[in-house]
C-alpha positions in Angstrom: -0.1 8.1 0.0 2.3 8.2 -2.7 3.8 5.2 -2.1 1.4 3.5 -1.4 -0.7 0.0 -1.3 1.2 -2.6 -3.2 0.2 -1.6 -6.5 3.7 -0.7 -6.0 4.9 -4.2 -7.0 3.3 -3.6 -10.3 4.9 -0.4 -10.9 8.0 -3.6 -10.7 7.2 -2.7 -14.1 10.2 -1.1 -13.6 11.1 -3.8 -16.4 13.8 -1.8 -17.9 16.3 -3.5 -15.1 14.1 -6.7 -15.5 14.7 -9.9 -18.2 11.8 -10.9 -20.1 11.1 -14.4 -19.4 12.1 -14.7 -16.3 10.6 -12.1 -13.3 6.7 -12.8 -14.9 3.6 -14.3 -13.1 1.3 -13.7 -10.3 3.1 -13.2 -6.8 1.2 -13.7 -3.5 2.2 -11.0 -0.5 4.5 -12.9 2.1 1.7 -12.7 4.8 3.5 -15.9 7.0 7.0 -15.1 6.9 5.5 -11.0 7.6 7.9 -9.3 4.9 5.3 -6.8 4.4 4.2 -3.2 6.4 1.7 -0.7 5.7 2.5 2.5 8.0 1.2 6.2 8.1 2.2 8.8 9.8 0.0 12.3 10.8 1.2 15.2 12.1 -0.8 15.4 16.3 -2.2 19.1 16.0 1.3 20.4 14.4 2.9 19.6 17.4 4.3 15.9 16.8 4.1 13.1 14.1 1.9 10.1 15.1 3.1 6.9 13.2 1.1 3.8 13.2 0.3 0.8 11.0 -2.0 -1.9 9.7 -1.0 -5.3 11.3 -3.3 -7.7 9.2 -3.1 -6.9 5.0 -3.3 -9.2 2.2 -2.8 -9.0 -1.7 -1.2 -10.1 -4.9 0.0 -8.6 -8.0 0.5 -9.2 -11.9 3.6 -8.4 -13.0 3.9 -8.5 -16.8 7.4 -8.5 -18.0 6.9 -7.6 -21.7 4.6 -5.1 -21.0 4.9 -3.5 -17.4 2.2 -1.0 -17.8 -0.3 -4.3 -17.9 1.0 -5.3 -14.7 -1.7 -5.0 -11.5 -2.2 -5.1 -7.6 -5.0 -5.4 -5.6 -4.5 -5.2 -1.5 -7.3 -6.0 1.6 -6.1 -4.1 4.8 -8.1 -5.4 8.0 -9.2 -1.9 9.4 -9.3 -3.3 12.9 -5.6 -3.8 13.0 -4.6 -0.2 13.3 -1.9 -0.1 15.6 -0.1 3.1 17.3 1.5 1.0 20.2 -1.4 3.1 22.6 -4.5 1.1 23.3 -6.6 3.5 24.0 -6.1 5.8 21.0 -6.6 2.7 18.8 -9.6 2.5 20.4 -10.7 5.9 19.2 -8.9 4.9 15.7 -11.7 2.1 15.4 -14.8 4.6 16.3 -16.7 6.2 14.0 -14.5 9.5 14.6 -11.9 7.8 12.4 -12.2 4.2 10.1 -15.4 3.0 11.9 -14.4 -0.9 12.1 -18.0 -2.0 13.1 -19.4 -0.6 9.8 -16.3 -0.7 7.3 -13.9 -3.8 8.3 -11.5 -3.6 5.2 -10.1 -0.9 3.1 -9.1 -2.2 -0.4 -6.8 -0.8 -3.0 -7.3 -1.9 -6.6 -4.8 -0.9 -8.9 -6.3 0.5 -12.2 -3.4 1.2 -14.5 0.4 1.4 -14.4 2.8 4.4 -15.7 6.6 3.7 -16.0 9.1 6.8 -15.7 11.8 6.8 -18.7 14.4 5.0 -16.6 12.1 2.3 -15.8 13.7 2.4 -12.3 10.6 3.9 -10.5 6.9 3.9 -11.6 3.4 5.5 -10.6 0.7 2.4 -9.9 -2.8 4.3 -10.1 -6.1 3.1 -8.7 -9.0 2.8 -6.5 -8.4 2.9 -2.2 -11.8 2.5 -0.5 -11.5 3.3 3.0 -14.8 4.2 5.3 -16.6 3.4 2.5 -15.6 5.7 0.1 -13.5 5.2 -2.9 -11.3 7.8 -4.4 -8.4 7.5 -7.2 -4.8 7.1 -5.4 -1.3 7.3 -7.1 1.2 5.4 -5.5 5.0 6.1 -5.7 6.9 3.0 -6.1 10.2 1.8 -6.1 11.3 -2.0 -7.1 13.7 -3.1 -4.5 14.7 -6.3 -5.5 13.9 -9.8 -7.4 15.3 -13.6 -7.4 15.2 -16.8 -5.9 14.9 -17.1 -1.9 16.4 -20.2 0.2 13.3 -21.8 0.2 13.0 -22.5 -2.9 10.7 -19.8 -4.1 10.9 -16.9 -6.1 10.5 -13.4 -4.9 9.8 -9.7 -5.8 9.8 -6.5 -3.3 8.8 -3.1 -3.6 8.4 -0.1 -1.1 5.3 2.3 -2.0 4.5 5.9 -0.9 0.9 7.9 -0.4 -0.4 10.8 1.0 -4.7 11.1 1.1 -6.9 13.7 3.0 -8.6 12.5 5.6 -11.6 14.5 4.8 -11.5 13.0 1.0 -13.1 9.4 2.6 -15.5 10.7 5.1 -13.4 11.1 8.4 -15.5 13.4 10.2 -12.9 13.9 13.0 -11.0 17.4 12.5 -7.7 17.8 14.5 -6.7 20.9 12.5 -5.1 22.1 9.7 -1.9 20.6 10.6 -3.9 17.1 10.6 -5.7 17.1 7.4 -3.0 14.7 5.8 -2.0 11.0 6.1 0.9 9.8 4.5 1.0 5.9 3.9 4.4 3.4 3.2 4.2 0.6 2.1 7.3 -2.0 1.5 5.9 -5.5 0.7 7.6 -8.6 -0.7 5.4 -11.0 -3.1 6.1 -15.1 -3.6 5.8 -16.0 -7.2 2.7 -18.7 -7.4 
């Protein structure tokens, strides 16, 4: 999941095209107006790509103007709300084949620090995904897509995020193949400043 969970927003620490003074502050994820999708998709046996996503998420992040690389994100997915548009596989999703809702409701993503490319167009938001239970490091690829006032009168920030993770790396004991061992994770996600 190189793009991936919201930590993404940090990486907004793309503050070379951002002002001091004026992008700062704590921003809430949209979660009423639903500006925000976490998607995957996984290759079905090599023989098609299965695409799904996590209907019910919620976050914030930090993003510090002067100095990006303090900025931070921290994201709770509700496991339950897998969704692949087929009832029945999201069935088996929930099992304890795959994220094993009954025992682990949430995954979480906890950003633990931010790294800003040269251009300061793109950045790589590093943390901690727990998923099943287990809690590996994660680097997400993220890309700032956009900052300013809304016409509500709020302020807002927006970022798409990419990942990939193993399956096998957080305890999924179902094995589909080789061509199955991968998950790659999108996230785009739009924050209100508080």
């Amino acid at each position: 999941m190189k793009r991936t969970i919201l930590a993404s927003a940090v990486s907004l620490a793309m503050a070379g095209a951002v002002q001091a003074d004026q992008h700062g502050g704590t921003y809430a994820f949209d979660t009423e107006g639903a500006h925000q999708f976490i998607t995957f998709e996984i290759s079905h046996l090599g023989y098609s790509t299965l695409f799904g996503r996590f209907n019910e998420f919620d976050g914030q992040f930090v993003f510090d103007e002067e100095n990006p690389e303090n900025s931070r994100v921290q994201v709770t997915i509700d496991t339950s709300s897998v969704d692949t548009n087929h009832a029945e596989r999201d069935k088996h999703l929930r099992s304890e084949d795959f994220l094993y809702v009954d025992e682990y409701p949430e995954a979480t993503f906890k950003s633990t620090r931010v790294e800003v490319d040269e251009d300061g167009d793109e950045a790589d938001v590093i943390g901690d995904l727990t998923l099943r239970g287990v809690t590996r490091q994660v680097t997400l690829d993220v890309d700032l897509q956009g900052y300013g006032e809304d016409p509500w009168g709020g302020y807002r920030m927006g970022f798409d995020a990419e990942t990939e993770i193993k399956l096998a790396d957080f305890g999924i004991p179902m094995n589909l193949g080789k061509a199955s061992e991968t998950v790659k994770l999108e996230i785009s996600v739009e924050g209100i400043r508080q």
